[in-house]
Structure formats: structure tokens, C-alpha cells
C-alpha positions in Angstrom: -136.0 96.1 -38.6 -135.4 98.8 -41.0 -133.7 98.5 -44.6 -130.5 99.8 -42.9 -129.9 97.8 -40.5 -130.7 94.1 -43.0 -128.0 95.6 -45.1 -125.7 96.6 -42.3 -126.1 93.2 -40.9 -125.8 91.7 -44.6 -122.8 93.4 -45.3 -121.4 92.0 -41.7 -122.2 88.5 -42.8 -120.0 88.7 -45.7 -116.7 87.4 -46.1 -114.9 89.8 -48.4 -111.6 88.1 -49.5 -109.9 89.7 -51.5 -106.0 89.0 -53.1 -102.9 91.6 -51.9 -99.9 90.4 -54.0 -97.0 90.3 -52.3 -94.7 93.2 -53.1 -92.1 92.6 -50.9 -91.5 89.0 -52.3 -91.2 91.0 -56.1 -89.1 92.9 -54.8 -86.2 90.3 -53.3 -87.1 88.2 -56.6 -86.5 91.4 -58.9 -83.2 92.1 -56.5 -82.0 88.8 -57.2 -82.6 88.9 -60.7 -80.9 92.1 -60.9 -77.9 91.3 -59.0 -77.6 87.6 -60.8 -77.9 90.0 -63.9 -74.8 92.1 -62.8 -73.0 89.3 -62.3 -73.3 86.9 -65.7 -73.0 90.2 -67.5 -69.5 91.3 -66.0 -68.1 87.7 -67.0 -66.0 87.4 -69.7 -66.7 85.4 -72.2 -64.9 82.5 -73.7 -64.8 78.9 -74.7 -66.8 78.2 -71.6 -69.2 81.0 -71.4 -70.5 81.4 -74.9 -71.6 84.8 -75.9 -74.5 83.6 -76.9 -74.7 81.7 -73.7 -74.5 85.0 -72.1 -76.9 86.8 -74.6 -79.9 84.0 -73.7 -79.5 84.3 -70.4 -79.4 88.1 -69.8 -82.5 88.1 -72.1 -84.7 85.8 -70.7 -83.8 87.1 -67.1 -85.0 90.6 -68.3 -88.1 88.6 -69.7 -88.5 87.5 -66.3 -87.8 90.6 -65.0 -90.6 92.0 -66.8 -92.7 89.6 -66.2 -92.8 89.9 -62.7 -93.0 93.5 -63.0 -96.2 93.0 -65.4 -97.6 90.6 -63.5 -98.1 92.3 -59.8 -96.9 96.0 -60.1 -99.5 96.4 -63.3 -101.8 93.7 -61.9 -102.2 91.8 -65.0 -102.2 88.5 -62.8 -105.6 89.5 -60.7 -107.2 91.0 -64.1 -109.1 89.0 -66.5 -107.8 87.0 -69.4 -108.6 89.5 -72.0 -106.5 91.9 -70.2 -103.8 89.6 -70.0 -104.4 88.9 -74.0 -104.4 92.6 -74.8 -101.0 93.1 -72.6 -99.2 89.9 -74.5 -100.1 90.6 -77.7 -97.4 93.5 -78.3 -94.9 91.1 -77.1 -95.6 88.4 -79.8 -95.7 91.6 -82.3 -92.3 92.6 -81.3 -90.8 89.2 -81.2 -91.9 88.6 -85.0 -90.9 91.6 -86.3 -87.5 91.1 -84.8 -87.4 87.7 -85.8 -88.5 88.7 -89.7 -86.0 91.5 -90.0 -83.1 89.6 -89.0 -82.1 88.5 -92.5 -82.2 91.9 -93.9 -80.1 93.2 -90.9 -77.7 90.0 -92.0 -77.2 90.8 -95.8 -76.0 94.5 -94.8 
């Protein structure tokens, strides 16, 4: 037998896995986001609905949002955890520096 035809029968006797996300799952979660989205944001607010009530939970279902998108469509879940460090880390950045300009944005 021939060098070939070991590796042709090597290559044979593998089992090569190997990890599809599902897309069409994102999609009907990102749909459902979206839609719930449309909805809490058309409400009016008022003693029971809290603006800010309605400001939390626009924001972190457009953190999810993003998220997901991140996650599967950029394939940051099947990449290795520097990757996923190097993709967070501008988050965090933004976050502080929203969260440290505040009070001058307050005394204006």
C-alpha cells in the first residue's frame, strides 16, 4: 500500500465533527426580541411603566440583541477566549466612559 491510499483510508477513519450554529434559531430569537422591542417601546409610560422601567429594558434587550448577533453571526462563541476578550473589551470601554461623563453631562 502506497502513501495515498494510508492517508485516504486515514482521512476515512476520522470523525470530523464540527459545530454549525443554528441561524435559524437567531433568527426567531432576534424576531422576538425585535417585535417585544416594538412593543414595550410604543407603551406609554406612567405610574406603572416607569420611564426608566422602559429605558432598562429596551437597553438590555438591544444588549441581548447584540449579543446574539456577536455571538453566532461574527462567531465569537466557536473562537477562542482571547477573541472573545479582544471583542468585549470595547464594550467595558464604552460603558465607563459613559458612566464617567455622566456628571459633567448633569451639571450643564
Amino acid at each position: 500500500m502506497d502513501e495515498a491510499e494510508r492517508r485516504k483510508e486515514h482521512l476515512q477513519d476520522e470523525h470530523v465533527t464540527t459545530l454549525h450554529p443554528n441561524y435559524m434559531g437567531v433568527f426567531w430569537w432576534l424576531l422576538a426580541l425585535t417585535l417585544l422591542e416594538v412593543i414595550f417601546g410604543s407603551l406609554r409610560t406612567g405610574p406603572s411603566y416607569p420611564h426608566i422601567a422602559k429605558i432598562v429594558l429596551l437597553v438590555s434587550m438591544a444588549v441581548g440583541k447584540a449579543a446574539l448577533v456577536a455571538l453566532y453571526f461574527m462567531h465569537l462563541k466557536f473562537e477562542t477566549r482571547t477573541l472573545g476578550i479582544i471583542a468585549i473589551t470595547p464594550m467595558i470601554l464604552c460603558a465607563f466612559f459613559l458612566f464617567m461623563l455622566m456628571p459633567d453631562s448633569a451639571m450643564r
